[in-house]
C-alpha positions in Angstrom: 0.0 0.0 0.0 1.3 3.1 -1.2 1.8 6.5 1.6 -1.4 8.3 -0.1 -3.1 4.9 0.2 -2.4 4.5 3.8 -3.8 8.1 4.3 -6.7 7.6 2.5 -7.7 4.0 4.3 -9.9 4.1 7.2 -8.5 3.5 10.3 -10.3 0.9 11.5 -9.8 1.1 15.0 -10.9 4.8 15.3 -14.2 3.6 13.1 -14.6 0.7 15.8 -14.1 3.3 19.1 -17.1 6.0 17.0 -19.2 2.5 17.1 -18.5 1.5 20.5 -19.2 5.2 21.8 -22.1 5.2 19.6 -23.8 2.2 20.7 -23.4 3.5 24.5 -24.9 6.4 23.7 -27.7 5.1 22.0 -28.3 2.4 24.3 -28.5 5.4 27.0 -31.4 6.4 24.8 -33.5 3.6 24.8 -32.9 3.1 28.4 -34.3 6.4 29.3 -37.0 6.4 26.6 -37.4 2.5 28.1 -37.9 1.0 24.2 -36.0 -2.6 24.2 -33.9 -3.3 21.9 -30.5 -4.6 20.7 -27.6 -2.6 19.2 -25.7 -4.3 16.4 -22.0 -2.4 15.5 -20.2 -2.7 12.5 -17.9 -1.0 10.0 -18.9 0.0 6.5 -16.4 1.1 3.7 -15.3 4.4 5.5 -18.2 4.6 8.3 -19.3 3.0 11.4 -22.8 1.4 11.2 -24.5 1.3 14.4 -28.0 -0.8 14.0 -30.9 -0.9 16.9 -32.7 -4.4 15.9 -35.8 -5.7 17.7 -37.7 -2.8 18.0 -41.3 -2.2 17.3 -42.8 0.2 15.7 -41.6 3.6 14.1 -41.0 5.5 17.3 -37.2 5.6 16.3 -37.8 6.2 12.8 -40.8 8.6 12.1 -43.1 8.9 9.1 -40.2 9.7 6.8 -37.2 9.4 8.6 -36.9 12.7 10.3 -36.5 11.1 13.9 -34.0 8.7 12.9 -31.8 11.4 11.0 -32.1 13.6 14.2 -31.1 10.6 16.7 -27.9 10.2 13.9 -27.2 14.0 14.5 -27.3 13.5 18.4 -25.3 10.5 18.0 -22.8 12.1 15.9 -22.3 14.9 18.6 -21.3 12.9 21.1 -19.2 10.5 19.2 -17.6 14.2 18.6 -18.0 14.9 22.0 -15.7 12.2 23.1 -13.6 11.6 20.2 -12.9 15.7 18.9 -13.6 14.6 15.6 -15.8 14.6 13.0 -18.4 11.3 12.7 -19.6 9.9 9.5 -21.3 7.5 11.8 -24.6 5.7 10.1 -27.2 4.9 12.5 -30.3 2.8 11.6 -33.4 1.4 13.0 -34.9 -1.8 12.3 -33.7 -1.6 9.1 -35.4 1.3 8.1 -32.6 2.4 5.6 -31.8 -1.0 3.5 -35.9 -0.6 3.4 -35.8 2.9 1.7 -32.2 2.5 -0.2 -33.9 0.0 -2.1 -37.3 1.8 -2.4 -35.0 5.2 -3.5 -32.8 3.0 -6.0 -36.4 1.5 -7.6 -37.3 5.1 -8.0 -34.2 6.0 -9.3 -34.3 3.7 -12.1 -37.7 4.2 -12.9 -37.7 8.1 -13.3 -34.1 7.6 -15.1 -36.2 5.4 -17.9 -39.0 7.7 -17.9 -36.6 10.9 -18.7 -34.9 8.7 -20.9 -38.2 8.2 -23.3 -39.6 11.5 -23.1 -36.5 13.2 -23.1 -37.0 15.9 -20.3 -35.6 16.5 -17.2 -37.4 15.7 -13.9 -37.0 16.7 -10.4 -37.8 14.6 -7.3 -39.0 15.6 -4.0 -36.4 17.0 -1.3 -34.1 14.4 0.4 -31.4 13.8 2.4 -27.6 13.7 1.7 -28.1 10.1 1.9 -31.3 9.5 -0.3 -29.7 12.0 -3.0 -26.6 10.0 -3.1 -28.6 6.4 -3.8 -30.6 8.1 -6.2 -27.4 9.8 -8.0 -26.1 6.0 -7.7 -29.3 4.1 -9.4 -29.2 7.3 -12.5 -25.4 6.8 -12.8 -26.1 3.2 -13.4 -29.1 3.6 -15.8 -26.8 5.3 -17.8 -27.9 9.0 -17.0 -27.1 12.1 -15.4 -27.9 13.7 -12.6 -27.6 16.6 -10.2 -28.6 18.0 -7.1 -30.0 21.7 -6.3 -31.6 23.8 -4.4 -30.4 24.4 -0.5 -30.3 22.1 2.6 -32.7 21.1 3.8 -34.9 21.8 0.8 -31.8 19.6 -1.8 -33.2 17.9 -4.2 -32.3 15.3 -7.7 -32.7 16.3 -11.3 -32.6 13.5 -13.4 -31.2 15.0 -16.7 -31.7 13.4 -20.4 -28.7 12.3 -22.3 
């Protein structure tokens, strides 16, 4: 591995310490808000992933995510709170995100064909960094372009022709 290599790999031990710190924190949570549930930790490509499994209902999630992106946020700060840097830490909820990455990637694809036929652009609803990016991800592989505008917390896709 080459020195810009090395500086570019995740440090795996710091990613595990966000997770562990994470998972405390969170498990705080439920204990206060007295919701069972297990926390799963993990590493993914350059993040820690931090699951809560076994819980019921969308308490921890909210009609369209909003909850669970605030919880992340709250997380976050005191990963950065303990740590003094910057998290990139993914939290989910009974596997609310796999649920709507796949939904988001299905509605990628399917607006990429319908701009692909009619040959105009289309914009999508507001999302978040992470909804954009799977959506960006699903155009790129249909073969199109795509863009995001507008201004947090209002961003949002254009799917362009080619």
């Amino acid at each position: 591995m080459t020195e810009a290599e090395q500086e570019k790999a995740p440090d795996l031990a710091a990613l595990e310490q966000e997770g562990e710190i994470a998972a405390d924190y969170v498990e705080g949570l439920l204990d206060i808000a007295d919701i069972d549930g297990d926390i799963d930790m993990d590493v993914e490509g350059d993040r820690a992933l931090v699951s809560v499994v076994g819980v019921k209902g969308t308490d921890l999630v909210g009609q369209s995510g909003e909850i669970l992106e605030a919880l992340q946020e709250l997380t976050r700060l005191a990963v950065h709170r303990q740590t003094g840097e910057r998290s990139r830490l993914m939290l989910d909820v009974a596997g609310y995100r796999e649920k709507r990455r796949a939904e988001l990637s299905k509605l990628g694809t399917e607006v990429a064909e319908t701009v692909r036929r009619n040959g105009e652009p289309k914009s999508l609803h507001p999302m978040t960094p992470f909804e954009r990016k799977i959506v960006h991800d699903a155009v790129a592989a249909a073969g199109l372009r795509s863009e995001s505008e507008g201004e947090e917390p209002h961003r949002f896709v254009v799917i362009l022709p080619v």
